[in-house]
LOSE-846560 format. One line per 4 residues: number of its first residue (from 1); their letters; for each residue x, y, z of N, C-alpha, C, CB. Coordinates in steps of 0.05 Angstrom, whole numbers, plus 5000, padded with zeros to 4 digits. Glycine has a CB too. Layout:
BEGIN
NUM) A) X/Y/Z/X/Y/Z/X/Y/Z/X/Y/Z  ... .
! end
This chain:
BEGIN
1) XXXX) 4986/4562/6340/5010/4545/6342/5003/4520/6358/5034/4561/6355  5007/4498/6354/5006/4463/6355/5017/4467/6376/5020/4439/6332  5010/4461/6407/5032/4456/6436/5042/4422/6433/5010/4462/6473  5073/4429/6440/5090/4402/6432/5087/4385/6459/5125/4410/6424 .
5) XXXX) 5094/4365/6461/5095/4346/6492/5116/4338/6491/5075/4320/6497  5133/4335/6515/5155/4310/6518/5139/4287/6531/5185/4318/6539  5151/4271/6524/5136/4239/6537/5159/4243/6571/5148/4193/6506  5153/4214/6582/5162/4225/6606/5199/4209/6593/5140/4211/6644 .
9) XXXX) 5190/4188/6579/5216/4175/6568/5239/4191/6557/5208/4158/6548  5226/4215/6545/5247/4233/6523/5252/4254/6549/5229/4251/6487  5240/4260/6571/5249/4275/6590/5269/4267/6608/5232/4281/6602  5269/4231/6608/5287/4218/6622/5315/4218/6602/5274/4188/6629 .
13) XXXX) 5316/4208/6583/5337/4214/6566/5354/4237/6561/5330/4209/6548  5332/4267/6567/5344/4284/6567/5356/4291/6583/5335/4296/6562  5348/4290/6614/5358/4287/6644/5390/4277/6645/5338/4263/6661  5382/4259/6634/5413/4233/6623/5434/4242/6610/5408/4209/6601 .
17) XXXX) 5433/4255/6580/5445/4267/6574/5459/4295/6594/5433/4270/6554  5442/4311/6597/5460/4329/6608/5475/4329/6635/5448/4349/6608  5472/4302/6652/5483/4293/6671/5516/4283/6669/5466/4273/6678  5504/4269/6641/5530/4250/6634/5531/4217/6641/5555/4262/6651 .
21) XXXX) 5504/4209/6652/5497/4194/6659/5489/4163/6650/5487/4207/6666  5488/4144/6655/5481/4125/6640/5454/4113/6651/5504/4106/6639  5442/4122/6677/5428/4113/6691/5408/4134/6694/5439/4103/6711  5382/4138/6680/5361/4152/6681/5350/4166/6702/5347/4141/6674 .
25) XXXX) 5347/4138/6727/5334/4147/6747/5346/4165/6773/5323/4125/6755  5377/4157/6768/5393/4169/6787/5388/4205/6778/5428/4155/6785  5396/4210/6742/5395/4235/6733/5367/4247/6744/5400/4234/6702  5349/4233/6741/5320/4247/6747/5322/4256/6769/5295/4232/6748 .
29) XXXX) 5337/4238/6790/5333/4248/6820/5348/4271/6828/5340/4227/6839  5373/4272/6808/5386/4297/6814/5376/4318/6811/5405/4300/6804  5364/4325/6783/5353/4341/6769/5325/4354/6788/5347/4326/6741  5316/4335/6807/5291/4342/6827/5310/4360/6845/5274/4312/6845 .
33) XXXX) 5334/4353/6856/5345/4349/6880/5361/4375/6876/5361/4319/6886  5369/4378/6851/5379/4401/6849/5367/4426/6837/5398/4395/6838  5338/4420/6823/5328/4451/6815/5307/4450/6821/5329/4463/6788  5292/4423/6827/5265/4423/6835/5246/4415/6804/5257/4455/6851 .
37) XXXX) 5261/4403/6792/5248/4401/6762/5245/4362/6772/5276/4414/6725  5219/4371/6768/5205/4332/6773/5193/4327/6741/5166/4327/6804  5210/4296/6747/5198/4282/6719/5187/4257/6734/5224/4273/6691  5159/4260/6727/5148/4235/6739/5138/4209/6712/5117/4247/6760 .
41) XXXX) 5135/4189/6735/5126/4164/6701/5092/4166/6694/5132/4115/6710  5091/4164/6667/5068/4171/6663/5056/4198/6651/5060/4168/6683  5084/4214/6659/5072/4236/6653/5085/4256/6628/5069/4248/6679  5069/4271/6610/5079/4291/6596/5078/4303/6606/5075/4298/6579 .
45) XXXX) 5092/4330/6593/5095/4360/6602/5107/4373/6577/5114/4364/6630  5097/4399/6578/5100/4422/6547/5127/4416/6555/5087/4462/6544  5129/4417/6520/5162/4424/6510/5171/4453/6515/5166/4421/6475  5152/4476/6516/5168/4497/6521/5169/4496/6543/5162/4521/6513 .
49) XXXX) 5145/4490/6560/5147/4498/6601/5177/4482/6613/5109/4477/6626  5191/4459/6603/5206/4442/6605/5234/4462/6596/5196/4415/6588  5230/4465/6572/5255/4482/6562/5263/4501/6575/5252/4494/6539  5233/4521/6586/5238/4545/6599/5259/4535/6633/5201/4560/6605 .
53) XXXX) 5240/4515/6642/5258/4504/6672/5289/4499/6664/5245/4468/6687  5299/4489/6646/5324/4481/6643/5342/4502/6633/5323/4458/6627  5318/4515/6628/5344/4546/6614/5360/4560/6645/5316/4586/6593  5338/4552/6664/5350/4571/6687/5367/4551/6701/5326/4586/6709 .
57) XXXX) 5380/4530/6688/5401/4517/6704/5425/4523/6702/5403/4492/6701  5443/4507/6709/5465/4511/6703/5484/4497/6681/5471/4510/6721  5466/4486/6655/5472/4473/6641/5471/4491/6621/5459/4452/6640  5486/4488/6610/5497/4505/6577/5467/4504/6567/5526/4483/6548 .
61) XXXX) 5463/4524/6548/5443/4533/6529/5449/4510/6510/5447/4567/6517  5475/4507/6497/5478/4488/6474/5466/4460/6482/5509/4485/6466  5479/4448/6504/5471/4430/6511/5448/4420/6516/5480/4428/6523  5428/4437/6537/5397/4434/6530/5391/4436/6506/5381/4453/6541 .
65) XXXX) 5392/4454/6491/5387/4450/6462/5384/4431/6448/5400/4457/6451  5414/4417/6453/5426/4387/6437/5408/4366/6447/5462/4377/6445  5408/4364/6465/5393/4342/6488/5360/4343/6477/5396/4355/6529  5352/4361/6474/5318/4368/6472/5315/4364/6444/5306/4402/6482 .
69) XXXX) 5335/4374/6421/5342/4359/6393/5332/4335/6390/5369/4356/6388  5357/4319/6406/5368/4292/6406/5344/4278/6406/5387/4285/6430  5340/4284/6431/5316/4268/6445/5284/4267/6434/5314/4281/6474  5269/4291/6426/5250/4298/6418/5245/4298/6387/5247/4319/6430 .
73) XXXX) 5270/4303/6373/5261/4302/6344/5255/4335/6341/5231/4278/6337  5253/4353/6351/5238/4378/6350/5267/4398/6351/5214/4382/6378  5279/4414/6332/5299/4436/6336/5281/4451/6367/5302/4459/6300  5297/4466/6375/5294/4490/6402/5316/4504/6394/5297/4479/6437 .
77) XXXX) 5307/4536/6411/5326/4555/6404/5321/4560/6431/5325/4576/6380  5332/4562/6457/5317/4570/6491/5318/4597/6475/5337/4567/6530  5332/4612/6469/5327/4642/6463/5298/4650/6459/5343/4651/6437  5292/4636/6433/5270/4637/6420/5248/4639/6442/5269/4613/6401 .
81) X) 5239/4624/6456/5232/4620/6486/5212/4649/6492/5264/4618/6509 .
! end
């Protein structure tokens, strides 16, 4: 099986979305501040290791889902996981 990447851009967008946010960098900082999930510039990181961190938040399953959809072009099921 092909390992997928988020860019660090589609991680920022995703951050954004599930914030509600219009401002990337504020969402990123929360997202550090509140689960310890760092998105730095420059950098990828696996689509599942990413999926797996966000499943243990407090953000709806659908919503990560939708967001990682949206953003990536790639369906996710966290179940599937």
């Amino acid at each position: 099986m092909k390992t997928e990447y988020l860019s660090y851009d589609e991680q920022r967008k995703i951050a954004e979305d599930l914030y509600n946010l219009t401002d990337s960098l504020e969402a990123c900082d929360r997202l550090e501040k509140d689960y310890g999930i760092q998105i730095r510039p420059g950098r990828s990181v696996e689509l599942n290791s990413f999926a797996r961190a966000l499943d243990k938040t407090k953000f709806l399953n659908v919503d990560v889902e939708k967001a990682i959809s949206k953003h990536s072009g790639r369906p996710l099921r966290l179940r599937d996981l």
